[in-house]
C-alpha positions, 0 to 999 in steps of 0.5 A, spaced: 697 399 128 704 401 129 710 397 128 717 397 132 720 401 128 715 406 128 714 406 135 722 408 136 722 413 130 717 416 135 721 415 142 727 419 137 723 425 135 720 426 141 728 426 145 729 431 140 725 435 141 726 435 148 733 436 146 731 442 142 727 444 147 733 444 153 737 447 148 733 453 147 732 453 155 739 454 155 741 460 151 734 463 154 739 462 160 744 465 157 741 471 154 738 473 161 744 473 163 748 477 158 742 482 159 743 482 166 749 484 165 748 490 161 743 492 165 748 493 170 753 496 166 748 501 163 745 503 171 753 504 172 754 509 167 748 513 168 751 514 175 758 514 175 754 520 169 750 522 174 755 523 180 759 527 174 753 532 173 753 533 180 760 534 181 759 540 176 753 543 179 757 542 187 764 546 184 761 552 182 757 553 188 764 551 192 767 557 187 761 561 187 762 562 195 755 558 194 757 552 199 763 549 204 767 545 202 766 541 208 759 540 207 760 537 200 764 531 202 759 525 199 754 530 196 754 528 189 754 521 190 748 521 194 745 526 190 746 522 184 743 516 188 737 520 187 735 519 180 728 515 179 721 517 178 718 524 178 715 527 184 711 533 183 714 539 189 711 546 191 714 552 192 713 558 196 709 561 191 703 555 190 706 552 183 708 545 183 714 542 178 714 536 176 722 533 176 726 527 179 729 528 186 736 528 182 734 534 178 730 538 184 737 536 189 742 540 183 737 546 182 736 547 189 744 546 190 745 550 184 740 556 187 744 556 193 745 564 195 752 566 197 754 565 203 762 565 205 767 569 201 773 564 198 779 567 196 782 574 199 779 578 204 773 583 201 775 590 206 780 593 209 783 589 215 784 592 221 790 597 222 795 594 226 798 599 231 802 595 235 800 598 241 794 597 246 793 599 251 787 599 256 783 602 261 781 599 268 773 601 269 771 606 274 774 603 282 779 598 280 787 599 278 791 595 273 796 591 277 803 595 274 806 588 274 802 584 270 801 590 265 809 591 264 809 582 263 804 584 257 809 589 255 814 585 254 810 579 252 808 583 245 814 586 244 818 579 244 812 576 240 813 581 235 821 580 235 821 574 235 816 573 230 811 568 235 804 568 238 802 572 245 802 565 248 810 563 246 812 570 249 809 571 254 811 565 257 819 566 254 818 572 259 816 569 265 809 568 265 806 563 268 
């Protein structure tokens, strides 16, 4: 049978190992943590990288005339909150392609076709005479007073470098 001393060098061990085991459990903890934290870094990167990409794709379409500006408030975030799993999309011609929502988001922003013109004007912009004048349809007359405040309006307006409105009440419109 077993003596006392026995008995308590069994009761020692198996403390030990408990402790060994409540060690163990700890740094198990401990690295769960750290891998936590890791795994939360790197979705950070791949986004903050995600919304760059998208930034490139989203300016060169506003460059291109291809996009608002106004209409890209957000956009490469919420395209870069597309990345996941693969989906498999038809076109219009019966192929189906297989790509993430992100990569199907920037190949549709960066097909858009133009749509505005950035930048100077593309044709000539309409000769500016400096005279208007107008015709009454067949049956009315045009009241000779308010014609001769319009007069007076624009010439004002052109003097003195200020729009219709402004003139036409420096002259005494209503």
């Amino acid at each position: 049978m077993f003596s006392q001393k026995g008995k308590g060098d069994l009761n020692m061990s198996t403390q030990n190992r408990q402790a060994e085991v409540d060690a163990a459990i700890q740094r198990a903890k401990g690295l769960q943590d750290e891998n936590a934290n890791l795994k939360s870094e790197l979705l950070a990167r791949d986004h903050a990288a995600a919304v760059q990409r998208a930034l490139l794709v989203i300016d060169k379409s506003v460059k291109d005339g291809c996009l608002l500006p106004a209409h890209t408030v957000g956009l490469a975030e919420f395209v870069a909150a597309q990345a996941g799993d693969s989906f498999s999309f038809s076109s219009a011609d019966g192929k189906e392609t297989k790509e993430s929502p992100f990569e199907f988001a920037l190949n549709f922003i960066g097909k858009l076709g133009k749509q505005i013109v950035v930048g100077a004007r593309q044709d000539e912009p309409p000769v500016d005479t400096g005279v208007s004048s107008y015709s009454a349809p067949a049956g009315f007359t045009v009241d000779a007073e308010r014609a001769a405040l319009d007069a007076k309006a624009r010439d004002y307006a052109a003097k003195n470098n200020v729009d219709y409105i402004v003139a036409y009440k420096a002259v005494g419109g209503a």
